[in-house]
Residue, then its C-alpha position, 0 to 999 in steps of 0.5 A: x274360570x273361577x265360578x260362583x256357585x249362585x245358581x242351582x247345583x246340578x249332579x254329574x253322575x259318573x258311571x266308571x266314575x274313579x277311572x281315569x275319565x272320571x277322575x279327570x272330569x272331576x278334578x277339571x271341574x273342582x280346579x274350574x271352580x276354584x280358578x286354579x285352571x284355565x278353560x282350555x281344552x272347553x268347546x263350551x268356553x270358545x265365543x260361540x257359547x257366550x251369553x246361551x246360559x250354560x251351567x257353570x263348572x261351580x254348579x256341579x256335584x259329582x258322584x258316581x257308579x263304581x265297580x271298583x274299590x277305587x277313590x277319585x283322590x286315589x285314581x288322580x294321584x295314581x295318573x300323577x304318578x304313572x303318567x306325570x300330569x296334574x300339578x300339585x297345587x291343582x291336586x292339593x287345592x282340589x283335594x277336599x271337594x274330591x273327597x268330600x264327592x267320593x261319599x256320593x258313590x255306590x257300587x255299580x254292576x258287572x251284568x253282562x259287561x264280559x269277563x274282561x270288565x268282571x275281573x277289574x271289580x273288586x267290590x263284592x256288591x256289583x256282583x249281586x244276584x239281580x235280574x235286570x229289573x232289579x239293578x236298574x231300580x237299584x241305580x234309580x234309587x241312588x241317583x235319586x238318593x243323591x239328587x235328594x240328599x244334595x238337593x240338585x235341580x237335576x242329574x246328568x248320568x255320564x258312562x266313562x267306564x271301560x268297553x264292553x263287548x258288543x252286544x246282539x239285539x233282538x226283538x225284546x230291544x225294538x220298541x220300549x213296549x217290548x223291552x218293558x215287557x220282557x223286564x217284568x218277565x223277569x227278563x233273562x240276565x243278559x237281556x241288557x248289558x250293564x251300560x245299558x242298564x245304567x242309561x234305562x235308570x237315566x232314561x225312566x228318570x227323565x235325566x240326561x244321558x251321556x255314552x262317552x265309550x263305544x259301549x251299547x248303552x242308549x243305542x238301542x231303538x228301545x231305549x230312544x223310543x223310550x226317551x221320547x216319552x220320558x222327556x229324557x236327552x242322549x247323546x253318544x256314542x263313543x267320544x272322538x278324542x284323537x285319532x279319530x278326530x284326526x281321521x274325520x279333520x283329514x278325510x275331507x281334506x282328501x275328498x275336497x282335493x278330489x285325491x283318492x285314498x287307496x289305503x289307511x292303516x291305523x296302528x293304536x298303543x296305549x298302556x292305561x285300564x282301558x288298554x287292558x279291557x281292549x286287548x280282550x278281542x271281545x271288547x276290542x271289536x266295538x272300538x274297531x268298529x267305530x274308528x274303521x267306519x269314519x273313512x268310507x263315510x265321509x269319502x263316499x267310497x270303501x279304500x282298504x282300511x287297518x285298524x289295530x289297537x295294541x296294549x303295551x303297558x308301559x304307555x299308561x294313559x299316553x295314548x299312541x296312533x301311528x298312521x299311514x295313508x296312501x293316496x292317488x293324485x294327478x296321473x295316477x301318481x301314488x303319494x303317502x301322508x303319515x301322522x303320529x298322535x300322541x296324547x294323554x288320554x283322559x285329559x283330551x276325554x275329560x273336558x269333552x264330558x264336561x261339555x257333553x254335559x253343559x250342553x246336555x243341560x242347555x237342551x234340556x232347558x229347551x225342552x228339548x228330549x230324544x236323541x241330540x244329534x247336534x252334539x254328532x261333533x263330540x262323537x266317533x258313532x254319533x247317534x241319529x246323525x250319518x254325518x262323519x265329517x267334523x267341519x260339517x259336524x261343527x256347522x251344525x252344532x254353531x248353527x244349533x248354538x246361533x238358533x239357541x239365541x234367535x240370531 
């Protein structure tokens, strides 16, 4: 797919943008524009999404929050390296726009992120003595710096960093009146953790936001009723790439055939930063969270369920799932279905960003604002949506795309 760049430019703002997701998501836009890749791998390039005006990947400028003392150019480099993917005439072809991006990104905050994050940032900046009112007109201010200096239409905010711990809500976070309240009070340093932070600037912008991870973000009552009046979009949370995917693909399966399933471990191992954040049990709780809770949903019913997320270093970026289901069928004989995953975890994440963000964009176009619940396909915890299942997830979304053409 090689684009054009006719058309207004459109800014990705990548928060945890020189990690892995980050830098992938860049790279597959540079080399989209440039022809050197295919669209493989894009939900938005499959037929459905012919002729419904979605940006094109050579519309975009990238930039981005980072805590780190990191470079899009280094982290592709460094995944060339330790987990033996990109080719380099797709590197070396797309090595200047990488570079020339890499201008657009400012430091971001550790606010109320854990300590597991804390320890990964290297630059002293992210750990400005700020009140949560204070770092969220920070972020503001260089979004909006680098919609200016760009001169973009608009700007998507993506979070791609690393999972924060979960996070208690209180009577602050019910209403956007509350929360408002409680920001000019000064608001305690944890009022809001740092993914949160960063979709509050989206949303008092009235951009698009997009919580690719598992973390708290715009999942709070405040911040969607905050959206609301904002003309912002969300959409999130926590990206099904894997797994998870595979879980919410056989589950129907299961629950259609009328077997039942008496247990479903699932046993995770995966080396890469995002191994290291999650082998913190405080960070792994969210992610747990998330995959344990698709079965019983989609099935109707609560079988026993293990789920486990293991770092082992010398995996980096290949993500790992061994899974083991044991099922009931006709007179009560006990069967076992097994499937092990394996993928590259970036690449599966990266194009789904891209996507997120195309199709962010088309809403917006509709006028549309709030929590998107069409987009519950790309998600492990969808927001606004119950639906688990991804055939009945992806039925909504062609039913979405169909009406997007008055078919």
């Amino acid at each position: 797919m090689s684009e054009s760049q006719s058309g207004p430019k459109i800014g990705l703002w990548l928060i945890g943008g020189c990690g892995g997701v980050g830098a992938t998501t860049a790279l597959g836009l540079a080399a989209l524009a440039r022809g050197l890749t295919d669209t493989t791998s894009l939900v938005t390039a499959l037929p459905l999404f012919n002729g419904v005006g979605l940006t094109e990947p050579g519309q975009f400028v990238v930039g981005g929050h980072e805590i780190r003392k990191a470079s899009l150019w280094e982290a592709v480099c460094e995944m060339h390296e330790r987990a033996n993917v990109f080719h380099h005439r797709i590197m070396e072809g797309c090595r200047e726009q990488l570079e020339a991006w890499q201008a657009n990104f400012r430091p971001g905050t550790v606010i109320a992120s854990g300590s597991t994050i804390a320890k990964l940032a290297d630059r002293p900046e992210v750990f400005a003595a700020e009140s949560p009112r204070q770092a969220t007109d920070r972020i503001k201010a260089d979004i909006e710096e680098f919609r200016l200096r760009n001169h973009l239409e608009t700007v998507v905010v993506a979070h791609v960093a690393s999972t924060e711990p979960t996070f208690d809500m209180g009577e602050a976070h019910q209403t956007a009146a509350a929360l408002q309240k409680a920001m000019l009070d000064g608001g305690a340093k944890d009022l809001l953790p740092a993914s949160s932070l960063y979709a509050l600037a989206a949303i008092e912008l009235g951009l698009c936001y997009v919580n690719f991870t598992p973390s708290t973000g715009a999942s709070i009552p405040a911040l969607v009723d905050l959206a609301e009046q904002t003309g912002a979009t969300l959409c999130g949370k926590d990206g099904k790439t894997g797994e998870t995917l595979m879980k919410t693909v056989l589950a129907p399966m299961f629950a259609h055939r009328n077997w039942r399933i008496l247990s479903w471990v699932g046993h995770n191992i995966f080396g890469n930063r995002d191994g290291v954040v999650l082998d913190d049990p405080a960070n792994k709780a969210a992610k747990v969270r998330d995959k344990d809770a698709v079965i019983p949903n989609i099935v109707g019913y609560k079988p026993t369920t293990l789920v486990s997320i293991e770092y082992v270093p010398s995996l980096d970026d290949w993500k790992t799932a061994w899974n083991h289901i044991h099922f009931q069928g006709f007179l009560g004989t006990k069967m076992i279905l097994q499937f092990v995953w394996q993928g590259c975890d970036s690449l599966l994440a990266a194009p789904l960003v891209i996507d997120l963000a195309r199709l962010s964009l088309l809403a917006r176009a509709r006028r549309q604002k709030g929590v998107l619940t069409h987009l519950a396909c790309f998600f492990k915890a969808p927001m606004g949506s119950e639906v688990n299942d991804f055939f009945r997830q992806f039925t909504i979304l062609e039913n979405y795309v169909r009406d997007c053409r008055g078919n």
